[in-house]
BAFI-3210 file (N, C-alpha, C; in Angstrom, 3 decimals, decimal comma, padded with zeros to 6 digits):
// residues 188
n [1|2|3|4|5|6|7|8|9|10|11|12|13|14|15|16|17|18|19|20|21|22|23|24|25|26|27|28|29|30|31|32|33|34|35|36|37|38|39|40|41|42|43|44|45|46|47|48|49|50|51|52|53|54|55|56|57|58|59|60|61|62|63|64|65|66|67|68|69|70|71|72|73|74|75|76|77|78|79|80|81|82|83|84|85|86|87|88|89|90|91|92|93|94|95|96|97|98|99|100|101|102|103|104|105|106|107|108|109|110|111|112|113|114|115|116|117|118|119|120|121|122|123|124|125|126|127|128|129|130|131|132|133|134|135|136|137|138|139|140|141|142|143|144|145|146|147|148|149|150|151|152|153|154|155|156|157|158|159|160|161|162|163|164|165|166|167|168|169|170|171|172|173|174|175|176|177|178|179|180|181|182|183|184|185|186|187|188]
n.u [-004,358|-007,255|-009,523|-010,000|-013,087|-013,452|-013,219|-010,806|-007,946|-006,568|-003,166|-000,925|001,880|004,324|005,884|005,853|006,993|007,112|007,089|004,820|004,420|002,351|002,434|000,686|000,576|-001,591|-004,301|-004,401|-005,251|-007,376|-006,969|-008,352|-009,077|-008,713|-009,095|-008,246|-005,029|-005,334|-007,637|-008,329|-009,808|-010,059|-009,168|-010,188|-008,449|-007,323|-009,712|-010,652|-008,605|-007,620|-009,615|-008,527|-006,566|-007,390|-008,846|-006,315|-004,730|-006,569|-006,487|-003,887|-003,571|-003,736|-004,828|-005,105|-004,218|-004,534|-004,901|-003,749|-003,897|-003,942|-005,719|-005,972|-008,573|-007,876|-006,230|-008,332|-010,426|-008,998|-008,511|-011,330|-012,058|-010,656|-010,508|-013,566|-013,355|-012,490|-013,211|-013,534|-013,648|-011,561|-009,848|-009,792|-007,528|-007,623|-004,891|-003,431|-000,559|000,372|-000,142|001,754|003,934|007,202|010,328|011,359|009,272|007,403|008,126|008,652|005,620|005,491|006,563|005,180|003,231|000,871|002,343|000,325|-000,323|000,220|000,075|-000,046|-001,217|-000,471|-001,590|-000,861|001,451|003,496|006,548|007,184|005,992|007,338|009,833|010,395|009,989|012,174|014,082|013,564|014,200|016,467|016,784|015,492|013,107|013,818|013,180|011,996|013,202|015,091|012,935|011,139|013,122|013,090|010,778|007,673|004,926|001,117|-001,126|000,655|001,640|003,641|005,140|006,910|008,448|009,702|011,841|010,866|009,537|006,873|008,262|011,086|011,726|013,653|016,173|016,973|016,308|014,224|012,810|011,487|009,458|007,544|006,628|003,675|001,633|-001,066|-003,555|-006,633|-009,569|-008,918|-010,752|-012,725]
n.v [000,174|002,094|003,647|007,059|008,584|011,128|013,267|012,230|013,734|014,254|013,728|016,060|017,524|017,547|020,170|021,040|019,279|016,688|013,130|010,515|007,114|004,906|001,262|-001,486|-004,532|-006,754|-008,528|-012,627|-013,899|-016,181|-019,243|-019,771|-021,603|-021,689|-018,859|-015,262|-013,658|-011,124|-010,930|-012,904|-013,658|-012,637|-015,057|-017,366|-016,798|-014,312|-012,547|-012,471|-011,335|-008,910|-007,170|-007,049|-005,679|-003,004|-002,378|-002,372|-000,118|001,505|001,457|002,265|004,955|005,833|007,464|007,720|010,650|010,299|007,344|005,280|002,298|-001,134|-002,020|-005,003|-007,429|-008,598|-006,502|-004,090|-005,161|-006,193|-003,296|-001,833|-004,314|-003,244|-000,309|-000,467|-000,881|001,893|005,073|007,429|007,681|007,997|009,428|007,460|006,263|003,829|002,846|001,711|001,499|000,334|-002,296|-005,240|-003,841|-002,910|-002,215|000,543|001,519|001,801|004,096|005,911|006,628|007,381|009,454|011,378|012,369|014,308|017,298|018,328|016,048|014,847|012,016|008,882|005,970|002,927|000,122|-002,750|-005,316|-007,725|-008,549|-006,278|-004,568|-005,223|-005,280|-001,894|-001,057|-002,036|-000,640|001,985|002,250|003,480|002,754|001,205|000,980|-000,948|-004,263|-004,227|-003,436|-005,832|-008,087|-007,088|-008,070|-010,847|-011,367|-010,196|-010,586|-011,286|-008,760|-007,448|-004,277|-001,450|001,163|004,140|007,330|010,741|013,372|016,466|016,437|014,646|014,195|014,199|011,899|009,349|006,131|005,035|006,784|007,132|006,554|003,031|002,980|001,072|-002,273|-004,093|-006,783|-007,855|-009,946|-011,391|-012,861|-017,093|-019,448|-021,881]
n.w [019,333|018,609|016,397|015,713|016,870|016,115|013,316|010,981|010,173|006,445|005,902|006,227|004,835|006,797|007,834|005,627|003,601|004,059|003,151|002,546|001,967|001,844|001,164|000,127|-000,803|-002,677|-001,548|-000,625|-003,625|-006,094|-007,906|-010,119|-012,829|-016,661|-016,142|-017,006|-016,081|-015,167|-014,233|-012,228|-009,084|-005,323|-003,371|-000,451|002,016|001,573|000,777|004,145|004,924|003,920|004,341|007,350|006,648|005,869|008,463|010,179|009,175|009,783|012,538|012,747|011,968|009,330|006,414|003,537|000,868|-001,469|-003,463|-005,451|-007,389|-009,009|-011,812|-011,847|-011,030|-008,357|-006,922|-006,847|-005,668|-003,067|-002,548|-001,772|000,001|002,201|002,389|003,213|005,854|006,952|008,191|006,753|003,397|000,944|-002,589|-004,958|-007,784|-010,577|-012,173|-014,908|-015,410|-012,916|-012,946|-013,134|-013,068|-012,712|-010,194|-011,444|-012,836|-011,383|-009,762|-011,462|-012,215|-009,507|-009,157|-010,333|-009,146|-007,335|-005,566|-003,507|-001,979|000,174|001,928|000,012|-000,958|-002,407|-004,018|-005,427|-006,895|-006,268|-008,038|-008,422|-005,949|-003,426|-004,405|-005,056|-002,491|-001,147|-002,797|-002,569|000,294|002,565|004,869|007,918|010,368|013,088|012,787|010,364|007,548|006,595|007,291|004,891|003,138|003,354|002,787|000,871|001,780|000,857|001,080|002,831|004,301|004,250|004,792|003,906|004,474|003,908|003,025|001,291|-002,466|-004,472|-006,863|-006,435|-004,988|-004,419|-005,341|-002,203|-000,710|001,275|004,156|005,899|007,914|008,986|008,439|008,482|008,472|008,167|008,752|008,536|010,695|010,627|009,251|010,656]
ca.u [-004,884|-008,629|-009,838|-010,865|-014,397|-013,412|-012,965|-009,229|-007,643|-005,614|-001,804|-000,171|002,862|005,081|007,114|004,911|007,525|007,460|005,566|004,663|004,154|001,778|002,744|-000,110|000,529|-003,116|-004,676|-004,583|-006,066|-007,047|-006,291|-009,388|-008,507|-009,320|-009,050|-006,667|-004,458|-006,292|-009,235|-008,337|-010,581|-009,421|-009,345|-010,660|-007,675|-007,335|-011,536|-010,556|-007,275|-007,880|-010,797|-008,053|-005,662|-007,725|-008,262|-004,848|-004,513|-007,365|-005,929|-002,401|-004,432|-003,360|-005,891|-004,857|-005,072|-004,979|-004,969|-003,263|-004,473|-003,366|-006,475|-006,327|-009,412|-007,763|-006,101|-009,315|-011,027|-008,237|-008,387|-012,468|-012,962|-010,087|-011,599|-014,406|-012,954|-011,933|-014,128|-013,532|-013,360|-010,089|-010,026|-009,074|-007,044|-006,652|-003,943|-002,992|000,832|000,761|-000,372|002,880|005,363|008,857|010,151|011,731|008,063|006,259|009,158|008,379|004,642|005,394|007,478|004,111|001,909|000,782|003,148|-000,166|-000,448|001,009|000,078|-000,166|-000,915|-000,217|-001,716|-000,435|001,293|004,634|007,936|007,372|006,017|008,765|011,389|010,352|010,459|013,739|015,233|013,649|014,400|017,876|016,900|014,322|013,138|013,636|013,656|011,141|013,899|015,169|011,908|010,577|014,116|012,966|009,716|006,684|003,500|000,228|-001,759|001,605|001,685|004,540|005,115|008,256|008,375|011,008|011,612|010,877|008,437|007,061|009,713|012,552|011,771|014,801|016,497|017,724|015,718|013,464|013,127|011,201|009,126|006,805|006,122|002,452|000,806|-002,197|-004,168|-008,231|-009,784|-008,934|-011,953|-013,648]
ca.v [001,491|001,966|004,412|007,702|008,555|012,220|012,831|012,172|015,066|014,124|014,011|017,038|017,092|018,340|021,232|021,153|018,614|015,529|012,729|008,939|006,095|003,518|-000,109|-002,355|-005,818|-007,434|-010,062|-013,499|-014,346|-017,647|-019,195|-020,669|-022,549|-020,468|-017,125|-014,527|-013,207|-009,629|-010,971|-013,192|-012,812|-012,796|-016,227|-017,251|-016,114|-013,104|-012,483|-012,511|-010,676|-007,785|-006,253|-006,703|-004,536|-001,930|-002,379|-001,998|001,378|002,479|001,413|003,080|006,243|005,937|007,800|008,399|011,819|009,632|005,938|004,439|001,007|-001,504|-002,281|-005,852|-007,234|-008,507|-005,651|-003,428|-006,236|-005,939|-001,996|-001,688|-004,140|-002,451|000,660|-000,345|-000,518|003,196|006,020|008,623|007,206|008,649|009,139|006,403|006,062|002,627|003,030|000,504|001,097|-000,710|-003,749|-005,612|-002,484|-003,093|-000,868|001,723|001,795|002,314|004,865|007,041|006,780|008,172|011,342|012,307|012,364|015,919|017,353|018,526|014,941|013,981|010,547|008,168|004,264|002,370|-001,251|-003,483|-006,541|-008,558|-008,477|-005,087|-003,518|-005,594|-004,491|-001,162|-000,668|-002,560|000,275|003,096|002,424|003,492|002,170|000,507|001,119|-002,075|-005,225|-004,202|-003,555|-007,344|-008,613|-006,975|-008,513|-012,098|-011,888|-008,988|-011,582|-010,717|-008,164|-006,514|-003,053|-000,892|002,817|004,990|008,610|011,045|015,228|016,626|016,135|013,156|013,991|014,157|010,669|008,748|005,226|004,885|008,211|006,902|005,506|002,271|002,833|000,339|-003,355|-005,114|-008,206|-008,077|-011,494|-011,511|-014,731|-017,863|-020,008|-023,022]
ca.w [019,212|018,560|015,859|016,446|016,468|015,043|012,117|011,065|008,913|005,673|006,677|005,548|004,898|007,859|007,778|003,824|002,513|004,562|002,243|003,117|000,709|002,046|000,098|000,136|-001,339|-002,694|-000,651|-001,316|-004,820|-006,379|-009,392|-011,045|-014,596|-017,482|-015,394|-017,177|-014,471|-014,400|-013,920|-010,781|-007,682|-004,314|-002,706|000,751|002,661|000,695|001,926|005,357|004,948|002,994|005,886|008,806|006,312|006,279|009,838|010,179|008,285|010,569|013,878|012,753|011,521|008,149|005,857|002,439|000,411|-002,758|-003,475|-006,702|-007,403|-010,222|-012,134|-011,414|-009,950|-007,117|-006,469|-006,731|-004,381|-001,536|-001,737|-001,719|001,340|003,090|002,243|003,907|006,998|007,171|008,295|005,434|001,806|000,041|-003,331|-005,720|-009,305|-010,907|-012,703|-015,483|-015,387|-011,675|-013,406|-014,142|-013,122|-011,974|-009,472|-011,670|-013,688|-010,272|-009,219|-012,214|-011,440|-007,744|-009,838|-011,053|-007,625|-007,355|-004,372|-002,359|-001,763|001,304|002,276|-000,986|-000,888|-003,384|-004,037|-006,513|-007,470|-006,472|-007,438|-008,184|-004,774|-003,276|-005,060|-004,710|-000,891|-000,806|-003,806|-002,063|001,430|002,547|006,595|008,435|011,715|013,771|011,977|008,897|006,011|007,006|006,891|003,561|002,379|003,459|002,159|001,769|001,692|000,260|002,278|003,472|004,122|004,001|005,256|003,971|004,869|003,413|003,437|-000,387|-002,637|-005,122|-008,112|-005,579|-004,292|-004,990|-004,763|-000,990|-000,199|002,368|005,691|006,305|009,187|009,602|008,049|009,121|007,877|008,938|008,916|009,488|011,486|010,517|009,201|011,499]
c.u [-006,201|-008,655|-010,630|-012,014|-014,763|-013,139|-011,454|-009,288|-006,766|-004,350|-000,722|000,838|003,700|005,913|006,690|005,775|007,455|006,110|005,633|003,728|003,763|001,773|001,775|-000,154|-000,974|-002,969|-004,404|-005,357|-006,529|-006,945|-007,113|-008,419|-009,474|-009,317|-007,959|-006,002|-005,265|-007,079|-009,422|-008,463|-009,944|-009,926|-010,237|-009,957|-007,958|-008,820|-011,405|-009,398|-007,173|-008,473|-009,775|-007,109|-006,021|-007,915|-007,488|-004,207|-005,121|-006,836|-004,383|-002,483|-003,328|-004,634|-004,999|-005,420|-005,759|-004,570|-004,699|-003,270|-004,196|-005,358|-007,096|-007,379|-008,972|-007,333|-006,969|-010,277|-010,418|-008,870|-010,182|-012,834|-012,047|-010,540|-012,946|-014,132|-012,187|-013,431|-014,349|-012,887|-012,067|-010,138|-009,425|-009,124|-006,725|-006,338|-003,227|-001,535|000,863|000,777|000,746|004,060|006,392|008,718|010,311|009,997|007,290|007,086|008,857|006,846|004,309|005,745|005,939|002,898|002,076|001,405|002,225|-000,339|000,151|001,148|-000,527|-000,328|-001,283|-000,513|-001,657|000,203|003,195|005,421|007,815|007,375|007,386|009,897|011,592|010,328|011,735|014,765|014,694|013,906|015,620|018,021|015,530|014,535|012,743|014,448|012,772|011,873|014,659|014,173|011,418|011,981|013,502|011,550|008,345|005,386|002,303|-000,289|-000,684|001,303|003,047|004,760|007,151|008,077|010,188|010,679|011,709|009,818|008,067|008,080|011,207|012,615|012,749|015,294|017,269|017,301|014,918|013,919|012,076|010,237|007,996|006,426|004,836|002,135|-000,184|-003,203|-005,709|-008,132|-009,404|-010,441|-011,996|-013,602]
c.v [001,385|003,399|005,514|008,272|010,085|012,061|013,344|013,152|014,231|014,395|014,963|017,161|018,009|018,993|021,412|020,143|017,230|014,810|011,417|008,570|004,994|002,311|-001,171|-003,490|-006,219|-008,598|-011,230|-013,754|-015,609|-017,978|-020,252|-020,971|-021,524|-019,007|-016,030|-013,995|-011,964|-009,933|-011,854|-012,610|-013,173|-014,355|-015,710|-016,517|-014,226|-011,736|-011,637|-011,672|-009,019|-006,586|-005,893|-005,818|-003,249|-001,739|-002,131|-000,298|002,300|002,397|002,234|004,754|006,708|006,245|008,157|009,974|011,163|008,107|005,631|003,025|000,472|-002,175|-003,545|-005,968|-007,478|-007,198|-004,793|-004,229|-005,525|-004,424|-001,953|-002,883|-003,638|-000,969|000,719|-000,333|000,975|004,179|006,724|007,731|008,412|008,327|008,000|006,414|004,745|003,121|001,654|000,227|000,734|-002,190|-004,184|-004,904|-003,061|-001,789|000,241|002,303|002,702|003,861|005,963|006,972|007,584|009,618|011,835|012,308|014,045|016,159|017,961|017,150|014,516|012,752|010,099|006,703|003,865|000,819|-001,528|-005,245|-006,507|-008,700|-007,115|-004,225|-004,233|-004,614|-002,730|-000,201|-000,942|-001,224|001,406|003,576|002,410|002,644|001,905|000,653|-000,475|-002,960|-005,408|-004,147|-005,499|-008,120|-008,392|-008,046|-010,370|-012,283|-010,558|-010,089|-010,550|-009,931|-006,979|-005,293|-002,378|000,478|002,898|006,396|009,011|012,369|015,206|016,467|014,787|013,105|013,932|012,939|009,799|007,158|005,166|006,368|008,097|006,209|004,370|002,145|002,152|-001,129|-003,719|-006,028|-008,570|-008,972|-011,206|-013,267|-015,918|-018,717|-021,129|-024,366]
c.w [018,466|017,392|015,903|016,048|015,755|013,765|011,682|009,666|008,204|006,406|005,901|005,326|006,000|007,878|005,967|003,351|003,439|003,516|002,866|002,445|001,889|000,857|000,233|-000,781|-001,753|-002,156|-001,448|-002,763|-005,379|-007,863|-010,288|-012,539|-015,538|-017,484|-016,580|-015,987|-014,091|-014,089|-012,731|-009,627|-006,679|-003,704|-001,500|001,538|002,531|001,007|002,818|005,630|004,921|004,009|006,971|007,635|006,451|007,895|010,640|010,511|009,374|011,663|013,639|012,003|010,477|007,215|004,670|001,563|-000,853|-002,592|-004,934|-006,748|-008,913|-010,615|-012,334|-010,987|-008,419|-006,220|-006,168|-005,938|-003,305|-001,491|-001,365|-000,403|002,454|003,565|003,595|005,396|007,614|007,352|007,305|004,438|000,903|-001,896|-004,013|-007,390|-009,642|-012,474|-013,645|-015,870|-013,881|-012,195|-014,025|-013,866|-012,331|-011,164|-009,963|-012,174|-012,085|-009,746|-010,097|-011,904|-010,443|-008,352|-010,085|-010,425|-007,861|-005,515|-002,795|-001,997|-000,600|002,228|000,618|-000,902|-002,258|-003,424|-005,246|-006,102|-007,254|-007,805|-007,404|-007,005|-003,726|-003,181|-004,836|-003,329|-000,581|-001,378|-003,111|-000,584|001,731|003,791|006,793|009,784|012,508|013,018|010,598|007,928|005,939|006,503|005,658|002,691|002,253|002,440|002,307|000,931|001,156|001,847|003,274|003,138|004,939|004,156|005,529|003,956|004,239|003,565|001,762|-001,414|-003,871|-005,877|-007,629|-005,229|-005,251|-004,430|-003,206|-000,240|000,630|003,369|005,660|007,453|009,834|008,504|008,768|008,354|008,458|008,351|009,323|009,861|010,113|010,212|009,600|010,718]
res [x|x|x|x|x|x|x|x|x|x|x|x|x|x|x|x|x|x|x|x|x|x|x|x|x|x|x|x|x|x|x|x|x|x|x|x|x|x|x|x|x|x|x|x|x|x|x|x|x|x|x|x|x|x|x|x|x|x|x|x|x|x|x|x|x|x|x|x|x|x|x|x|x|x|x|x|x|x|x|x|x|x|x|x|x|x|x|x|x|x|x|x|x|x|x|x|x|x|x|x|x|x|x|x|x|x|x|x|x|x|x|x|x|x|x|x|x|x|x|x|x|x|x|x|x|x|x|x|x|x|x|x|x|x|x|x|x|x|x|x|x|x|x|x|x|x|x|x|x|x|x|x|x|x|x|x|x|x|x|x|x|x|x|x|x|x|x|x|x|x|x|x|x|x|x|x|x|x|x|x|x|x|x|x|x|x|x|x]
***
């Protein structure tokens, strides 16, 4: 699916309460000597990765109303050249309880999205986003709750939809409905 050359409306919420949590894993990173961990930049992979995520987002006409981001640099890397691959710029919060959060941490986080909000992505940082699709997803469409179980790789993105609004969002309260891993080229 190709992106359309209108201009895509925010995703409202349907019937006013339907909401959907985009999960965005950060790209590859690397792990220079000396680095502190926040301050690790995105590797090569990670480069090349990051662009087809947004890519992604745009081909599955995923536009965020808001964007919560862990203040990491990598993390603020991945979302800014994903970003760039989107037509309309969405706002963005980095948020320094992503950095480090377990799922319940990120779970209270989501309680306090403002409820006009109806699409939300969220990029951060392993075990936590993990863990957190696994505890808030009751089902998966296909074979995506499986797969996040085996493994959700850097760059993964993650879409759960539910009826209600952010403070209602509960363990086993969503659906699952889409895993990607989207990969840019390979380098020569």
């Amino acid at each position: 699916m190709t992106p359309s050359t209108e201009t895509p409306e925010r995703t409202p919420p349907v019937d006013g309460r339907r909401r959907r949590l985009v999960v965005l894993r950060h790209a590859k990173s690397a792990w220079p000597e000396g680095v502190p961990d926040r301050d690790r930049p995105l590797g090569p992979r990670g480069l090349r990765d990051a662009p087809a995520a947004g890519r992604h987002l745009a081909e599955a006409g995923v536009l965020p109303d808001l964007v919560l981001c862990s203040p990491a640099r990598r993390a603020r890397h991945t979302w800014d050249l994903a970003a760039a691959e989107l037509d309309h710029p969405s706002p963005v919060r980095h948020d320094p309880r992503l950095y480090g959060a377990d799922a319940d941490d990120l779970l209270d986080v989501l309680h306090g999205v403002p409820d006009e909000t109806g699409t939300l992505l969220l990029v951060g940082h392993n075990p936590g986003l993990e863990d957190l699709v696994l505890l808030l997803a009751a089902d998966g469409v296909g074979d995506a709750l499986d797969r996040v179980r085996t493994k959700f790789p850097t760059s993964a993105t993650a879409v759960l939809t539910w009826h209600g609004g952010w403070s209602d969002l509960r363990p086993g309260g969503a659906l699952l409905t889409e895993l990607a891993i989207p990969r840019g080229p390979k380098a020569l």
